[in-house]
N, CA, C and O of each residue as an XYZ file, in Angstrom:
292
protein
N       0.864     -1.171      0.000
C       0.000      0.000      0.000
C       0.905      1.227      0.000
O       1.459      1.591      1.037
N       1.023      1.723     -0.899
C       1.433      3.139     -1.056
C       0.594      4.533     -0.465
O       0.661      5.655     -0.967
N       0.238      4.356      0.068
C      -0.629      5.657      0.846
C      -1.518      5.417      2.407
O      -1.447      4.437      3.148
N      -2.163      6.396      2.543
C      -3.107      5.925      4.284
C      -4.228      5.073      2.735
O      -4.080      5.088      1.513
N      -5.246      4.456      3.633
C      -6.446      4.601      3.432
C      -7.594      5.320      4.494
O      -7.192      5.890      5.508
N      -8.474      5.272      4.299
C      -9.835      5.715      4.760
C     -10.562      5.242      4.904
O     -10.561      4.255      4.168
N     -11.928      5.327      5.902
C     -13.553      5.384      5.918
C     -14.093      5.713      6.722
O     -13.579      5.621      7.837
N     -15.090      6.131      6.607
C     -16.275      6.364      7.425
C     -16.698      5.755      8.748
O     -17.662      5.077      8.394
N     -16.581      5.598      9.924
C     -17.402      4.998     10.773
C     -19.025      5.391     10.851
O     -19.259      6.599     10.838
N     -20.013      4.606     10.920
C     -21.211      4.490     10.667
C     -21.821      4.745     12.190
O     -21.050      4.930     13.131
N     -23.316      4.743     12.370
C     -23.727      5.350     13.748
C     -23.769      4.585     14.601
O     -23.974      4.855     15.784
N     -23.427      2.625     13.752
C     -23.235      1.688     14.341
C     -22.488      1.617     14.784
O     -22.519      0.880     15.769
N     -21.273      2.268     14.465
C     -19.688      1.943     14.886
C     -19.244      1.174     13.961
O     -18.036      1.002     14.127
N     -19.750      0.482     12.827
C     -19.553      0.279     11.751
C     -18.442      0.638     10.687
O     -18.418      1.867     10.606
N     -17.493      0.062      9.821
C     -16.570      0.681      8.981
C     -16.932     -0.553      7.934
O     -17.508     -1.628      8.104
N     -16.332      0.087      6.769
C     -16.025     -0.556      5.672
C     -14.190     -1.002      5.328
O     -13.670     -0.212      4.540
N     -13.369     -1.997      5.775
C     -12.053     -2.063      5.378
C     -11.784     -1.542      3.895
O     -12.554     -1.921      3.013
N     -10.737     -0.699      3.584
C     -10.944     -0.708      2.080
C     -10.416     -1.686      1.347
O      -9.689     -2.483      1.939
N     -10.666     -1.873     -0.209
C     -10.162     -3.232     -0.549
C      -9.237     -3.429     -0.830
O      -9.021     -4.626     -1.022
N      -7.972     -2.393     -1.072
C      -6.634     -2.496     -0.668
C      -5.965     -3.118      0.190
O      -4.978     -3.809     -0.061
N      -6.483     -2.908      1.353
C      -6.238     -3.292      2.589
C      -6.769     -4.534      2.733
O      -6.100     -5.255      3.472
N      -7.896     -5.101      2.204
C      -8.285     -6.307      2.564
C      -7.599     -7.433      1.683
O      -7.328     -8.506      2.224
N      -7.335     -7.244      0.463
C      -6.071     -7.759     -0.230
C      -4.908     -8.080      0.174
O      -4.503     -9.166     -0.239
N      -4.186     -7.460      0.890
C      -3.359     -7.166      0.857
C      -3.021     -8.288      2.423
O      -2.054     -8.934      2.826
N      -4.569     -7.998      2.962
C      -3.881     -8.914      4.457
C      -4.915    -10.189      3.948
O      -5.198    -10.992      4.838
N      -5.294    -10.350      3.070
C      -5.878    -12.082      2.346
C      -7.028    -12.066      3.283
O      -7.161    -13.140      3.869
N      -7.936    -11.114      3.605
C      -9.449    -11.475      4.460
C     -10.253    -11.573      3.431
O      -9.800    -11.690      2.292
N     -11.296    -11.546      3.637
C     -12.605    -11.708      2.436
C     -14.043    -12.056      3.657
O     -13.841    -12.098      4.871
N     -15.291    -12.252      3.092
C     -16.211    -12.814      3.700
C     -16.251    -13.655      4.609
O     -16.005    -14.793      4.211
N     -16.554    -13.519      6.133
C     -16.890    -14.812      6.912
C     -15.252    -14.818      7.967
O     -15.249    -15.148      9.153
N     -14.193    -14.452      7.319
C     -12.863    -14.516      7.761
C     -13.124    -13.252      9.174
O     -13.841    -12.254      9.257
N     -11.953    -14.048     10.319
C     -11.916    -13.187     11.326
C     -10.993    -12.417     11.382
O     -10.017    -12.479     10.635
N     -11.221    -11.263     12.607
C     -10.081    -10.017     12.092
C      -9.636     -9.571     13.856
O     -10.534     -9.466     14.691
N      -8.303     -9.366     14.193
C      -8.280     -8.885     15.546
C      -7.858     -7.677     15.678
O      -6.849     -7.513     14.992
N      -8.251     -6.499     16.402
C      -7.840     -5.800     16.538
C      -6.725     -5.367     17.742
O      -6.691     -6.168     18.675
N      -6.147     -4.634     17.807
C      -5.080     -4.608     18.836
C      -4.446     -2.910     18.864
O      -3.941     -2.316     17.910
N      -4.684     -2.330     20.420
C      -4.326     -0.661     20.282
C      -3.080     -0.953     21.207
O      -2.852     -1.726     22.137
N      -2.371      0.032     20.516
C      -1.318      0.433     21.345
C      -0.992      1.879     21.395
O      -1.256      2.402     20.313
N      -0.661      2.454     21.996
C      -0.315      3.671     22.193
C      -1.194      4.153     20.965
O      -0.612      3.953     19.898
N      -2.330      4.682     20.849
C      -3.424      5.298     20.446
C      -3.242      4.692     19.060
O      -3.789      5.474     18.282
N      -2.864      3.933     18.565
C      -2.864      3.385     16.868
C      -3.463      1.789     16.853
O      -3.121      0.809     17.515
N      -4.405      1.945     15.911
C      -5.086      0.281     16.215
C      -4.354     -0.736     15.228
O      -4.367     -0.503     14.019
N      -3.773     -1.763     15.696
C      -3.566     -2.659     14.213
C      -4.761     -3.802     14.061
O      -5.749     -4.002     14.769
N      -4.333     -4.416     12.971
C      -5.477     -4.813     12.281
C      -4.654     -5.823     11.627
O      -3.636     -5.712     10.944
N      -5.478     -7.048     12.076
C      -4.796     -8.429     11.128
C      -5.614     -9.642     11.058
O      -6.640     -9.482     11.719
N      -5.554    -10.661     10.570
C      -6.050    -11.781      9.962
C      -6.177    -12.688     11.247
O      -5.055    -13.109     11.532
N      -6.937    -13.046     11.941
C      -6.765    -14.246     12.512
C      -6.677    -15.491     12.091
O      -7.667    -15.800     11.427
N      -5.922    -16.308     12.201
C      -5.346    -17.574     11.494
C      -6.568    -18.694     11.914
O      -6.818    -18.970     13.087
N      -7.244    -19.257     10.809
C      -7.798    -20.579     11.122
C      -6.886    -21.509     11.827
O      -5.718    -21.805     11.573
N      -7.663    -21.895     12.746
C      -7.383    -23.192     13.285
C      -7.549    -24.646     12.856
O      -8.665    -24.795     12.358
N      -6.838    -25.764     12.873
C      -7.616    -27.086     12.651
C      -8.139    -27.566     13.745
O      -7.511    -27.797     14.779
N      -9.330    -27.741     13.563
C     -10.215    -28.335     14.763
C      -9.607    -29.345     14.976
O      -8.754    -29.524     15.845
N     -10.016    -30.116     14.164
C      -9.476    -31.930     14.423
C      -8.057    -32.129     14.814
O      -7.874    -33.089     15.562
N      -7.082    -31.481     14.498
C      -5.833    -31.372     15.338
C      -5.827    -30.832     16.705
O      -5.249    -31.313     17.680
N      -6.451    -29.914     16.656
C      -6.617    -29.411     18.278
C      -7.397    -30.144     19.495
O      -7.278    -29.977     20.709
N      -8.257    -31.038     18.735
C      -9.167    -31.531     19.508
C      -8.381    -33.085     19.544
O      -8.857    -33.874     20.361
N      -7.215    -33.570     18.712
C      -6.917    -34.550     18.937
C      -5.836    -34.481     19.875
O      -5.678    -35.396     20.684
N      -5.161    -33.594     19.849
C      -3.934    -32.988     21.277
C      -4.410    -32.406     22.068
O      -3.515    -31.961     22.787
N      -5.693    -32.006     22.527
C      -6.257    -31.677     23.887
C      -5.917    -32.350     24.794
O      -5.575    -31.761     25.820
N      -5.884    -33.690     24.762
C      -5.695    -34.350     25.936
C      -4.283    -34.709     26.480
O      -3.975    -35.058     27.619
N      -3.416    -34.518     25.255
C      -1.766    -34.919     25.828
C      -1.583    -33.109     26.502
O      -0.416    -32.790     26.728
N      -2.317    -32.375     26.700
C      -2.119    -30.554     26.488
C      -1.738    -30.959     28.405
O      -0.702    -30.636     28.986
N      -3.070    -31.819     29.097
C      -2.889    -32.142     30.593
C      -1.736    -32.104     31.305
O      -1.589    -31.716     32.464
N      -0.755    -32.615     30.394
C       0.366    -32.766     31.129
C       0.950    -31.855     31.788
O       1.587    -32.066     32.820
N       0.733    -30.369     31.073
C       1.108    -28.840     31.382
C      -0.029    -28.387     32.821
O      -0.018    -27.160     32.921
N      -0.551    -28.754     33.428
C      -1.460    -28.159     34.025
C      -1.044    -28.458     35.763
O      -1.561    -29.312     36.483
N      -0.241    -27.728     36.042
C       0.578    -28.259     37.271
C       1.026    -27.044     37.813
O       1.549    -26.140     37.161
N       0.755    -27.042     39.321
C       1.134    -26.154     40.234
C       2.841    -25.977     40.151
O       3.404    -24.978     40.598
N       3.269    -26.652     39.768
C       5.081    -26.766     39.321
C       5.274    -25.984     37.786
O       6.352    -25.510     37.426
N       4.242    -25.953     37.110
C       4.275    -25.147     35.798
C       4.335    -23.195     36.344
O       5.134    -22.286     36.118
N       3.574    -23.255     36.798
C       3.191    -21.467     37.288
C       4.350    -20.617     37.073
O       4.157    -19.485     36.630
N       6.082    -21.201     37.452
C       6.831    -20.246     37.312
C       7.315    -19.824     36.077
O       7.814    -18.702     35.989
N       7.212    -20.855     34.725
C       7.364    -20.954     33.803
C       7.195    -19.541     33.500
O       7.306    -19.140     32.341
């Protein structure tokens, strides 16, 4: 992106990303987005799909971490 972009916030609180910007970070329809402020500037990025079925198949070896001996980590 060679420049700012822009938009409008709506009375909803509502915006439109422009489509520069939405290109550019690969979102589209249905895709999630996180926001994050720091010192008064918001960023804006893609949240990464997850695989369910991987996550849900290592849930249970995850137990091993769950220990009053972990905390100082």
């Amino acid at each position: 992106m060679s420049g700012l972009e822009y938009s409008k916030l709506s009375s909803k609180g509502q915006t439109t990303i422009p489509a520069t910007v939405r290109r550019q970070l690969g979102i589209g329809p249905g895709d999630a987005i996180c926001y994050q402020v720091k010192e008064g500037t918001v960023i804006l990025s893609k949240v990464e799909k997850i695989d369910v079925g991987w996550a849900q198949a290592i849930e249970n070896t995850l137990g091993e971490w769950v220990g009053a001996e972990d905390d100082d980590l």
